[in-house]
mmCIF file of the N, C-alpha and C atoms, coordinates in Angstrom:
data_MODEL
# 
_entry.id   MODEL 
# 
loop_
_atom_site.group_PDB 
_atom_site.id 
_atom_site.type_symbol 
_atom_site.label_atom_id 
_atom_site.label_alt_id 
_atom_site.label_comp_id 
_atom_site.label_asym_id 
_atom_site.label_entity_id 
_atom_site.label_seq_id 
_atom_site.pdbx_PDB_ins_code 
_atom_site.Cartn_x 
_atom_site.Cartn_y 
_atom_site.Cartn_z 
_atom_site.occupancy 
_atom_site.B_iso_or_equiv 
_atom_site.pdbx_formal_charge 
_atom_site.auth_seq_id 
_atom_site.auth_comp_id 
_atom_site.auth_asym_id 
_atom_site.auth_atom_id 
_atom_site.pdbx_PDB_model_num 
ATOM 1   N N  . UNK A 1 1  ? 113.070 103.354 94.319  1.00 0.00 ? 1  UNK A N  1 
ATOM 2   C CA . UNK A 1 1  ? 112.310 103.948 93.238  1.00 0.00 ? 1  UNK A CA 1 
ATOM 3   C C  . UNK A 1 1  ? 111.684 102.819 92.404  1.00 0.00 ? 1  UNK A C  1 
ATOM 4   N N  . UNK A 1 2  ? 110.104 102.851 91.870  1.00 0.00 ? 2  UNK A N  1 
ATOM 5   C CA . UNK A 1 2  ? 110.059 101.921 91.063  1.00 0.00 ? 2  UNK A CA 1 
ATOM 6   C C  . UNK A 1 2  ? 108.932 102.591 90.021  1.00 0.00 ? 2  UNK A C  1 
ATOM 7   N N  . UNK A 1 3  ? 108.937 102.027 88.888  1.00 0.00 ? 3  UNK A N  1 
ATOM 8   C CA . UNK A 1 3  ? 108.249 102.511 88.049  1.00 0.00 ? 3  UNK A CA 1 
ATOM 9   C C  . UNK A 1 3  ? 106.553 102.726 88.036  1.00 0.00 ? 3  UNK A C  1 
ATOM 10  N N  . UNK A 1 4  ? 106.147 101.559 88.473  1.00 0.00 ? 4  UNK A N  1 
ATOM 11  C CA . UNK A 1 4  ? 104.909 101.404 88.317  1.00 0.00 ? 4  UNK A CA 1 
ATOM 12  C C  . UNK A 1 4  ? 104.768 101.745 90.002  1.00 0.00 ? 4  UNK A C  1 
ATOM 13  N N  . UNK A 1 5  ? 103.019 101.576 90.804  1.00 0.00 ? 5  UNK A N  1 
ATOM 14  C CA . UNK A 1 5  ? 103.462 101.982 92.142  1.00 0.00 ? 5  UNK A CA 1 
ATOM 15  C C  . UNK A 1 5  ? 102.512 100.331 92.078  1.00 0.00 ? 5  UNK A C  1 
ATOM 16  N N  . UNK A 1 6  ? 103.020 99.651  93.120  1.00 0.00 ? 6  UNK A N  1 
ATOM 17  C CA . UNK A 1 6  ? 103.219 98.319  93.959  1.00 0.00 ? 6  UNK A CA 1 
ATOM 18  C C  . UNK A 1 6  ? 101.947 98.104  94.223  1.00 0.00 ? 6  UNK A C  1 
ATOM 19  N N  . UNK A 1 7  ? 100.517 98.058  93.289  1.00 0.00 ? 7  UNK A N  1 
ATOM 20  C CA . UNK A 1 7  ? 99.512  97.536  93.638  1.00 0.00 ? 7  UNK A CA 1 
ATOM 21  C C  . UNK A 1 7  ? 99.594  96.077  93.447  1.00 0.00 ? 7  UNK A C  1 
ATOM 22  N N  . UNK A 1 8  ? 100.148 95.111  93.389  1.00 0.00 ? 8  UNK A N  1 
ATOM 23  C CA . UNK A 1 8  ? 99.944  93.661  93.347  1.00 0.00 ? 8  UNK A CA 1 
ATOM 24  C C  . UNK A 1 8  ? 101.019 93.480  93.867  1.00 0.00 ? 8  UNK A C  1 
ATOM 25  N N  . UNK A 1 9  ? 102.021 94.410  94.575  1.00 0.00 ? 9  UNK A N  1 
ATOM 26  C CA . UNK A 1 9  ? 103.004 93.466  95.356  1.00 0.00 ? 9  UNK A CA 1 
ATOM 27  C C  . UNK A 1 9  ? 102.751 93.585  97.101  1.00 0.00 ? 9  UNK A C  1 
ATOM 28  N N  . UNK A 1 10 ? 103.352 92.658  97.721  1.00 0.00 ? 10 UNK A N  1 
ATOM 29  C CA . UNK A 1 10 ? 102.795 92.523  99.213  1.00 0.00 ? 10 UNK A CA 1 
ATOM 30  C C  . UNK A 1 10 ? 104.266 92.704  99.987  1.00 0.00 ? 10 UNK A C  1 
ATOM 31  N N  . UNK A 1 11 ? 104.267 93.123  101.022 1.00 0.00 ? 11 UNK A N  1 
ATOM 32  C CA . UNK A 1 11 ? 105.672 92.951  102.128 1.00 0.00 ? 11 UNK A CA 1 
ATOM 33  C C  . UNK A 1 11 ? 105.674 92.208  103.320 1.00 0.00 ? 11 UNK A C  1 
ATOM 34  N N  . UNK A 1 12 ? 106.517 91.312  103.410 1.00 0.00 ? 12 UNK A N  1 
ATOM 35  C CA . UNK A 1 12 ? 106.809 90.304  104.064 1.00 0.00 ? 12 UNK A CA 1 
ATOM 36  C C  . UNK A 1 12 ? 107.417 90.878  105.458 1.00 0.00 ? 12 UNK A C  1 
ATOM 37  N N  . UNK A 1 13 ? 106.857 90.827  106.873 1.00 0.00 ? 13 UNK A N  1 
ATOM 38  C CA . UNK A 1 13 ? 107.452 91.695  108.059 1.00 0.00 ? 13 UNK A CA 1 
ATOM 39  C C  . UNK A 1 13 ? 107.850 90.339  108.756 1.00 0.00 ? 13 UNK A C  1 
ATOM 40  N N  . UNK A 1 14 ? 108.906 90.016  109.002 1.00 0.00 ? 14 UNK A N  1 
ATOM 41  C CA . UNK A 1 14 ? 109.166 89.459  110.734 1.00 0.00 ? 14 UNK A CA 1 
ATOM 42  C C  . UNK A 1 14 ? 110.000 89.922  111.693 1.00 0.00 ? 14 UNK A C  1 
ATOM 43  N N  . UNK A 1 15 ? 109.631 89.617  112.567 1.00 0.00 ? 15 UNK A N  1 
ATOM 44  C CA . UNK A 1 15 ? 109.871 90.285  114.030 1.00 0.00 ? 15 UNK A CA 1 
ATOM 45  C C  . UNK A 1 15 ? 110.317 89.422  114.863 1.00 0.00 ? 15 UNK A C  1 
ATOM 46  N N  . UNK A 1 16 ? 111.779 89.549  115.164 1.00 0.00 ? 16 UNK A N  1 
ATOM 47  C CA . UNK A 1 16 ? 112.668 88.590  115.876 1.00 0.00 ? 16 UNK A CA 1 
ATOM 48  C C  . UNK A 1 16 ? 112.574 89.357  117.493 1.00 0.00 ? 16 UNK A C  1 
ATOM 49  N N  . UNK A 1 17 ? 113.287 88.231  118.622 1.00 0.00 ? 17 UNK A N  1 
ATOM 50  C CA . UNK A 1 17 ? 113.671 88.936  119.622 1.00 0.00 ? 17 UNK A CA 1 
ATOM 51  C C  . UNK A 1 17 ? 115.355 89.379  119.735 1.00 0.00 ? 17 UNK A C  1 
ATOM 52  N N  . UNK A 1 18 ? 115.557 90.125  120.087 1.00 0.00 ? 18 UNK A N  1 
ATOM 53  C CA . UNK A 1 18 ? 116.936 90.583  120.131 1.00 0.00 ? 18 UNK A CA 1 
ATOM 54  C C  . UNK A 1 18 ? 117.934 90.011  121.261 1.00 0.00 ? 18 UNK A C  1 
ATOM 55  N N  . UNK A 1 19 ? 116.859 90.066  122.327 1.00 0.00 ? 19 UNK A N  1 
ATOM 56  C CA . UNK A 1 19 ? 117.634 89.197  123.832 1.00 0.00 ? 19 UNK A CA 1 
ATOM 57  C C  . UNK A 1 19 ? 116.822 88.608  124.619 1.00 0.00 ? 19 UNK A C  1 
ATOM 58  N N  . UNK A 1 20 ? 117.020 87.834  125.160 1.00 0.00 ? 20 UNK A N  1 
ATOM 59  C CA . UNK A 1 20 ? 116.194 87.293  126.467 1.00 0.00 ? 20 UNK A CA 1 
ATOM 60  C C  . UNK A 1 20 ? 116.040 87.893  127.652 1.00 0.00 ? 20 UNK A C  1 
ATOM 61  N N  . UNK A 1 21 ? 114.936 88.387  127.921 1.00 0.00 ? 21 UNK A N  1 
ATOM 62  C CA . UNK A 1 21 ? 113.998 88.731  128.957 1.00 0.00 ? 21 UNK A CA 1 
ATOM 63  C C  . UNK A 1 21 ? 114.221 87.581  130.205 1.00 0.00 ? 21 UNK A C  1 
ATOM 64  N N  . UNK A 1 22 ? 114.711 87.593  131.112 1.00 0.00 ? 22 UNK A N  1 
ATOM 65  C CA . UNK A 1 22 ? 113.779 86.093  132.387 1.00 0.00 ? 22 UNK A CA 1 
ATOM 66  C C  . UNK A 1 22 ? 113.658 85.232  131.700 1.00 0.00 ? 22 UNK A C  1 
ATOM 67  N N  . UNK A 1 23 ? 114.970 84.833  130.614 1.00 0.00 ? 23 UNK A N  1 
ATOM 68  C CA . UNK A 1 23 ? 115.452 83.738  129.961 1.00 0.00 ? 23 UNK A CA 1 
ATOM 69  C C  . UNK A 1 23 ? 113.806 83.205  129.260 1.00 0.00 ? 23 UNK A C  1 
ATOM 70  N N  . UNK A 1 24 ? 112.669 83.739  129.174 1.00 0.00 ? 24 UNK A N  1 
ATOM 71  C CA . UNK A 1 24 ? 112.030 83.386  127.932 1.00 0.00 ? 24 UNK A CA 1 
ATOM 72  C C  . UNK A 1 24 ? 111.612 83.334  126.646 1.00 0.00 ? 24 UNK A C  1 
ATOM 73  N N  . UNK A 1 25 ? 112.708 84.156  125.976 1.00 0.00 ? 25 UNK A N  1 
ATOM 74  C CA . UNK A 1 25 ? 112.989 84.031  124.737 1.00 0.00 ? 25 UNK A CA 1 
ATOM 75  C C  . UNK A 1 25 ? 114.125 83.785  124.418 1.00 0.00 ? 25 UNK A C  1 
ATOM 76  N N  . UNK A 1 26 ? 114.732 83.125  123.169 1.00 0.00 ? 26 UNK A N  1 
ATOM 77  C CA . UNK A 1 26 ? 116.134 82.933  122.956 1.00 0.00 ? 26 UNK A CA 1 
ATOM 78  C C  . UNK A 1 26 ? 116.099 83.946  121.767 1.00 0.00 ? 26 UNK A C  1 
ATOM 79  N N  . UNK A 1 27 ? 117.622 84.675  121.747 1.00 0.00 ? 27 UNK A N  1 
ATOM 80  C CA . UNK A 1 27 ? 118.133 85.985  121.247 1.00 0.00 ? 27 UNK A CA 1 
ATOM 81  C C  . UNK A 1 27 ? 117.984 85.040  119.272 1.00 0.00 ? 27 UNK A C  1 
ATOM 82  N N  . UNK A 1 28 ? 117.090 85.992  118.829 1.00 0.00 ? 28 UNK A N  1 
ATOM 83  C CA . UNK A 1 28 ? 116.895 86.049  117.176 1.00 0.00 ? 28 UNK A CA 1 
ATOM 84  C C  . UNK A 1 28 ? 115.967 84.981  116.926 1.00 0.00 ? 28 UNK A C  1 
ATOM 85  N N  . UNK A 1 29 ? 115.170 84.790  117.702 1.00 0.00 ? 29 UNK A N  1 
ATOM 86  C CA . UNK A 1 29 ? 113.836 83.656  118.058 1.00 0.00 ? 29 UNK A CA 1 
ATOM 87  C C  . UNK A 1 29 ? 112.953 84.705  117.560 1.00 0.00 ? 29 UNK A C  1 
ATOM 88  N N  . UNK A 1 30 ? 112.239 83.458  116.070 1.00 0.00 ? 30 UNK A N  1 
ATOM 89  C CA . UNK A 1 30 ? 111.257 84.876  115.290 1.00 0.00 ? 30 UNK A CA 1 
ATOM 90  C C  . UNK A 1 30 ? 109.812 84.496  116.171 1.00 0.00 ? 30 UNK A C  1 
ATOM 91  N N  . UNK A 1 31 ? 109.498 86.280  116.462 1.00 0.00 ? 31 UNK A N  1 
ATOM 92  C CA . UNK A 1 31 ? 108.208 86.423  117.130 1.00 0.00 ? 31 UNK A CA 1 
ATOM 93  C C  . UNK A 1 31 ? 106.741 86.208  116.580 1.00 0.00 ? 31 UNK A C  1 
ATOM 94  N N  . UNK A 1 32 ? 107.061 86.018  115.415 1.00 0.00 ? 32 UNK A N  1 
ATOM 95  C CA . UNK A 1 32 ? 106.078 85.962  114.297 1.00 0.00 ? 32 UNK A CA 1 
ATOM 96  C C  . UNK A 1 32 ? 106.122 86.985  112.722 1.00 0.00 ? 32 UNK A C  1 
ATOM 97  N N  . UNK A 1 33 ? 104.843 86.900  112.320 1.00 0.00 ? 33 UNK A N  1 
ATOM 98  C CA . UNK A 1 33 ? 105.100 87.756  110.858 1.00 0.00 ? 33 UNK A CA 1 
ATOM 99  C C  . UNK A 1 33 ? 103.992 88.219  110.384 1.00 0.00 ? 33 UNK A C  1 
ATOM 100 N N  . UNK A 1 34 ? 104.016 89.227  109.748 1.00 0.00 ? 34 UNK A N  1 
ATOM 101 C CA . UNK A 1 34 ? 102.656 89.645  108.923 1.00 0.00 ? 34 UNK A CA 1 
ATOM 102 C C  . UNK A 1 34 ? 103.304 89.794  107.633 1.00 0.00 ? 34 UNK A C  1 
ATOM 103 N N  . UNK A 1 35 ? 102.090 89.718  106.355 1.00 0.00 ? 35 UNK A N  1 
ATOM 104 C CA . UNK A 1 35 ? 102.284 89.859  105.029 1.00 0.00 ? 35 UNK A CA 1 
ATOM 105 C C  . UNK A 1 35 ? 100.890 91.238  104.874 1.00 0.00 ? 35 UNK A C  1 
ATOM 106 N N  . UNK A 1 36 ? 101.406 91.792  104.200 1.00 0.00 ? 36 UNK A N  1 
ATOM 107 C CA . UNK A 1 36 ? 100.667 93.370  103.954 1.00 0.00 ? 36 UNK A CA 1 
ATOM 108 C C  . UNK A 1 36 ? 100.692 93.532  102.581 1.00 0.00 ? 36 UNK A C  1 
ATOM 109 N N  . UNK A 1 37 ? 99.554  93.757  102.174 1.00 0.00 ? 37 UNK A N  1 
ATOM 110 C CA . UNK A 1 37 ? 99.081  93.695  101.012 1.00 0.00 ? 37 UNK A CA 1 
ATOM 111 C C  . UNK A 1 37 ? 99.637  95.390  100.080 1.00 0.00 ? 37 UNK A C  1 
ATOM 112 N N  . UNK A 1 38 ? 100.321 95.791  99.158  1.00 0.00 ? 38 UNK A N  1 
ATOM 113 C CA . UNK A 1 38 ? 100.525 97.174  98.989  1.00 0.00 ? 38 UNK A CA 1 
ATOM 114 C C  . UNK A 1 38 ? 99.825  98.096  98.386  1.00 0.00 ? 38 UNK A C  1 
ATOM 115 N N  . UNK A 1 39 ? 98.391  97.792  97.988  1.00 0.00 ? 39 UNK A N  1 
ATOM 116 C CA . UNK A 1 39 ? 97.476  98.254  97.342  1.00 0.00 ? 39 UNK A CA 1 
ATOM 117 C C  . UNK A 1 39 ? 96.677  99.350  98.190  1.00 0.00 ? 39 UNK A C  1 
ATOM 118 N N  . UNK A 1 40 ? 96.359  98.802  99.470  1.00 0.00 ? 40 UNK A N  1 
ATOM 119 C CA . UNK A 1 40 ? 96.346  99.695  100.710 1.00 0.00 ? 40 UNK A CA 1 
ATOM 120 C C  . UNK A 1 40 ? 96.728  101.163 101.015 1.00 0.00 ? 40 UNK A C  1 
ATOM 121 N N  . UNK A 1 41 ? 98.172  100.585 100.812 1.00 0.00 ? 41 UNK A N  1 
ATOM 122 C CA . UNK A 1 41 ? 99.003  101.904 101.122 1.00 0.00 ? 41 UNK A CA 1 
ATOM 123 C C  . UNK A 1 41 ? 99.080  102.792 99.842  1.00 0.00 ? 41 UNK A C  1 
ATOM 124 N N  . UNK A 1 42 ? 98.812  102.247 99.162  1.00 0.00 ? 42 UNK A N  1 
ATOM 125 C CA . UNK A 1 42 ? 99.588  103.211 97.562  1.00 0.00 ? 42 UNK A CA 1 
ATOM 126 C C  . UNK A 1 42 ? 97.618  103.493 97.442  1.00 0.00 ? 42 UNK A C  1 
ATOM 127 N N  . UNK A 1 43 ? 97.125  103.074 97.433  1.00 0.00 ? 43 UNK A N  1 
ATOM 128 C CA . UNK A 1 43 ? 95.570  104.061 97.486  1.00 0.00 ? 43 UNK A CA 1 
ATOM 129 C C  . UNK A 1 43 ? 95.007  104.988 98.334  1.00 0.00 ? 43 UNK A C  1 
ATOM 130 N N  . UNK A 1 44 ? 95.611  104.565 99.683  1.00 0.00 ? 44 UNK A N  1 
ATOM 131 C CA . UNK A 1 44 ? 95.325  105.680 100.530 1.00 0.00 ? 44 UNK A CA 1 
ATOM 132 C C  . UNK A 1 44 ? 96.543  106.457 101.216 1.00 0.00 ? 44 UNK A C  1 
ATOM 133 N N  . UNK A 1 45 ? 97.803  106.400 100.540 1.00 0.00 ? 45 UNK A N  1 
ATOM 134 C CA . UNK A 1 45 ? 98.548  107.126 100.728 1.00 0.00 ? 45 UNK A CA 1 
ATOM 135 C C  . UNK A 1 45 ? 99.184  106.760 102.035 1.00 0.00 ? 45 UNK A C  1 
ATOM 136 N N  . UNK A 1 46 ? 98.734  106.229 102.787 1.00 0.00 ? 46 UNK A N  1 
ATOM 137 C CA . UNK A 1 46 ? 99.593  105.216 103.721 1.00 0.00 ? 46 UNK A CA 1 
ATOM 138 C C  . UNK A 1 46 ? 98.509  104.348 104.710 1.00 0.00 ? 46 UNK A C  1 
ATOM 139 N N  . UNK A 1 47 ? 99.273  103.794 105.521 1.00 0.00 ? 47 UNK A N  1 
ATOM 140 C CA . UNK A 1 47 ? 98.482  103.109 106.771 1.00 0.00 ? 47 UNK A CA 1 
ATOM 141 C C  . UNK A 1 47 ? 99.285  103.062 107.927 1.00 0.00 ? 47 UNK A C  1 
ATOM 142 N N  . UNK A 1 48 ? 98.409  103.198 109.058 1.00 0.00 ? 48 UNK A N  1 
ATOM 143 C CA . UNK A 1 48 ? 98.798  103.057 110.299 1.00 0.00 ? 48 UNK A CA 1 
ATOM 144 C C  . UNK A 1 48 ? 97.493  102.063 111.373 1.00 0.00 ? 48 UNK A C  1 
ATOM 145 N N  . UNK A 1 49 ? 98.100  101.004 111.120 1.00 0.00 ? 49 UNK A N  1 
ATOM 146 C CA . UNK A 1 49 ? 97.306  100.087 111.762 1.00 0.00 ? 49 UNK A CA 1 
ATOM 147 C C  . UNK A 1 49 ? 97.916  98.842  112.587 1.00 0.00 ? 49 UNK A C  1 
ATOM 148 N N  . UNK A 1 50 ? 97.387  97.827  113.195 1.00 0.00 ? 50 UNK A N  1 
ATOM 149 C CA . UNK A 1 50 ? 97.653  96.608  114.231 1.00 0.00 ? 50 UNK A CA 1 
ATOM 150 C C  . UNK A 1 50 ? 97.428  95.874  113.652 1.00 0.00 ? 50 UNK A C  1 
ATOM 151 N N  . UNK A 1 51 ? 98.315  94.908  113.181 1.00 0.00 ? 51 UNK A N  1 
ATOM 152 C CA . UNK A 1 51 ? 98.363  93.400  112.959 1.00 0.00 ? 51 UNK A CA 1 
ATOM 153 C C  . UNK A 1 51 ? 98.354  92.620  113.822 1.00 0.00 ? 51 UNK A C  1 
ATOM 154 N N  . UNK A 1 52 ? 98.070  91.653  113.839 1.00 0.00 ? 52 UNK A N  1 
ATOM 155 C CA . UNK A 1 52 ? 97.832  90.180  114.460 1.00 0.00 ? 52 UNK A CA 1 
ATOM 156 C C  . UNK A 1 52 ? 99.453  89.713  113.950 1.00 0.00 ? 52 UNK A C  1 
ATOM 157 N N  . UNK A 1 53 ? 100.639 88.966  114.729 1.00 0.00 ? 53 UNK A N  1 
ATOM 158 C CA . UNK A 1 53 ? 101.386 88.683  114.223 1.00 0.00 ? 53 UNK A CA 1 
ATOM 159 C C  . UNK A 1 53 ? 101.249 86.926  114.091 1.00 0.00 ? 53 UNK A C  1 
ATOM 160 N N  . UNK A 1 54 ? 101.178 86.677  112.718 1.00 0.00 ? 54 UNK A N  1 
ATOM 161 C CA . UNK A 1 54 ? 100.878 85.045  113.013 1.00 0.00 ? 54 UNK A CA 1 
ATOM 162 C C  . UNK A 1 54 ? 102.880 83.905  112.887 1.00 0.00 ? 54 UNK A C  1 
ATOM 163 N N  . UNK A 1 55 ? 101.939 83.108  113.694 1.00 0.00 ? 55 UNK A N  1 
ATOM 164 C CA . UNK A 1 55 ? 102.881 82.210  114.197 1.00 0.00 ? 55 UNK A CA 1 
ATOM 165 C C  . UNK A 1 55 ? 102.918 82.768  115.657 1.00 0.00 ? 55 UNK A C  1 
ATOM 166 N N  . UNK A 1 56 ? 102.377 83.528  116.179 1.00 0.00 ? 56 UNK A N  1 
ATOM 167 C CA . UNK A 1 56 ? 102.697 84.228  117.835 1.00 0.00 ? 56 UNK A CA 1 
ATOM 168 C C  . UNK A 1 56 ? 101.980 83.813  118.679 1.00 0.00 ? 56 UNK A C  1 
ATOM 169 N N  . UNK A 1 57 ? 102.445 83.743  119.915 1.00 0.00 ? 57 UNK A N  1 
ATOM 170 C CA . UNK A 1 57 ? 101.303 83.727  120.753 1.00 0.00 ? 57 UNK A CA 1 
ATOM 171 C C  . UNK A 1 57 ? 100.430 85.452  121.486 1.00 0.00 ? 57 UNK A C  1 
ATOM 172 N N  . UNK A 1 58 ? 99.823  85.340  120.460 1.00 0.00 ? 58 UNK A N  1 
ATOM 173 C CA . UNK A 1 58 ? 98.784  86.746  120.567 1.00 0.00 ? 58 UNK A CA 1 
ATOM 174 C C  . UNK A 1 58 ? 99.344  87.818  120.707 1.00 0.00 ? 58 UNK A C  1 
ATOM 175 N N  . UNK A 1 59 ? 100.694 88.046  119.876 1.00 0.00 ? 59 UNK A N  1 
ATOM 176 C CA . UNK A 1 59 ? 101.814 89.460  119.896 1.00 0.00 ? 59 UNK A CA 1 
ATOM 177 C C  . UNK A 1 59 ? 100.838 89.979  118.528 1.00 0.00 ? 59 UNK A C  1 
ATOM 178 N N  . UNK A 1 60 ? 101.055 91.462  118.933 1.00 0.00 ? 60 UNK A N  1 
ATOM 179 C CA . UNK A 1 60 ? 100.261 92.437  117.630 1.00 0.00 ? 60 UNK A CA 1 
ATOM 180 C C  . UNK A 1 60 ? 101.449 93.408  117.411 1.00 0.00 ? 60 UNK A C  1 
ATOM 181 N N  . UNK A 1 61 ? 101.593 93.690  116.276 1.00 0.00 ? 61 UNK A N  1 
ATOM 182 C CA . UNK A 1 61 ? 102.919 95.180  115.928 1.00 0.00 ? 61 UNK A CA 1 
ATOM 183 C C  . UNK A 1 61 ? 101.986 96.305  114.973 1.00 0.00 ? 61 UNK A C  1 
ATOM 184 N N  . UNK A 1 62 ? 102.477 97.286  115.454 1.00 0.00 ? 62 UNK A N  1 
ATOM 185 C CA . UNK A 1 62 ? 101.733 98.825  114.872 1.00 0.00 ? 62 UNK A CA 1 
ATOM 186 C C  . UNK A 1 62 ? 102.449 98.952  113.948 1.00 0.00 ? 62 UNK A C  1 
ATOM 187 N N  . UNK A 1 63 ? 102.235 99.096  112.476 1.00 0.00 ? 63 UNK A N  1 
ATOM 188 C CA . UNK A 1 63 ? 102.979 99.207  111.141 1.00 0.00 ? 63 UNK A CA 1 
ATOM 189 C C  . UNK A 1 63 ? 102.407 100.880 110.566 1.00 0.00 ? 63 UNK A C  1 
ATOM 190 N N  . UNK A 1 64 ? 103.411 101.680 110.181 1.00 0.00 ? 64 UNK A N  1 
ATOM 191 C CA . UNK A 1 64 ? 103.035 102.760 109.738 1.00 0.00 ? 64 UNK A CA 1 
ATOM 192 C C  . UNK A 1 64 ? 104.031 102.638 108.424 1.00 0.00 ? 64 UNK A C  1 
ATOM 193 N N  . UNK A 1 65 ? 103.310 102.828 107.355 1.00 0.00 ? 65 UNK A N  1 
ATOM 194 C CA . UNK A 1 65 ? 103.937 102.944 106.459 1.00 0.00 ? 65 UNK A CA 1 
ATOM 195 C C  . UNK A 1 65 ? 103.165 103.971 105.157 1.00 0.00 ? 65 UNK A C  1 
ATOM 196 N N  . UNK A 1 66 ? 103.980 104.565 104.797 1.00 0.00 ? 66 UNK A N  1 
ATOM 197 C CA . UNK A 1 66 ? 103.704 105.924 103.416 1.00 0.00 ? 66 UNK A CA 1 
ATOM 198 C C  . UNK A 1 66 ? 104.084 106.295 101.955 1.00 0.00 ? 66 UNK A C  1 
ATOM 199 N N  . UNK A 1 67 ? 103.124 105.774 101.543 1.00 0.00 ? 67 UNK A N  1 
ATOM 200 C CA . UNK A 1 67 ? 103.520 106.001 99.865  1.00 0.00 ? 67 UNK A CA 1 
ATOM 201 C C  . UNK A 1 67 ? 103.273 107.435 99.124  1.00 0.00 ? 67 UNK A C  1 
ATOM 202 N N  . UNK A 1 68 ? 104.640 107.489 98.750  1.00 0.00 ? 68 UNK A N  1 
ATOM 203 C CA . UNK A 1 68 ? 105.062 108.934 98.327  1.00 0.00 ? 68 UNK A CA 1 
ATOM 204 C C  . UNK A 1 68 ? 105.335 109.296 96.899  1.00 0.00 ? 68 UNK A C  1 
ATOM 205 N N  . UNK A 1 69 ? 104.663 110.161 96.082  1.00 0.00 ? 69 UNK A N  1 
ATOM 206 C CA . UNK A 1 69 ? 105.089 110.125 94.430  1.00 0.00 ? 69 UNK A CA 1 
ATOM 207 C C  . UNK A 1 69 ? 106.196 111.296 94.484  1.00 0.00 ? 69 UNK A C  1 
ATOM 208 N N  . UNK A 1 70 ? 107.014 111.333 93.467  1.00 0.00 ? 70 UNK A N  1 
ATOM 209 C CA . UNK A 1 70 ? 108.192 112.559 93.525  1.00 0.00 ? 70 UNK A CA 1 
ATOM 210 C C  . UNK A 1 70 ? 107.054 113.389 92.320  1.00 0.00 ? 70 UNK A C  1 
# 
């Protein structure tokens, strides 16, 4: 719950691997990260879109996320 709604704050995503595949990843080896701006979501009531994950080699993650008033 927060008082005001989160237009100047951003969320920090990273995305680890859990296990190794054909031994090319090592288990909790971060895949990269996106930072998401929250102004986005709290104006249009959510988003469902593809990031670019940086630090990766060309991995993208589908983020759905929804801002809700009580």
């Amino acid at each position: 719950m927060v008082d005001e709604p989160p237009t100047n704050d951003k969320i920090h995503i990273e995305v680890f691997s859990t296990s190794s595949r054909i031994g090319l990843l090592h288990p909790n080896e971060s895949l990269g990260y996106v930072t998401i701006s929250l102004v986005g979501v709290v104006n249009n009531r959510r988003i469902n879109e593809r990031y670019h994950l940086i630090d990766s080699k060309n991995r993208r993650i589908q983020i759905k996320m929804q801002w809700r008033t009580s």
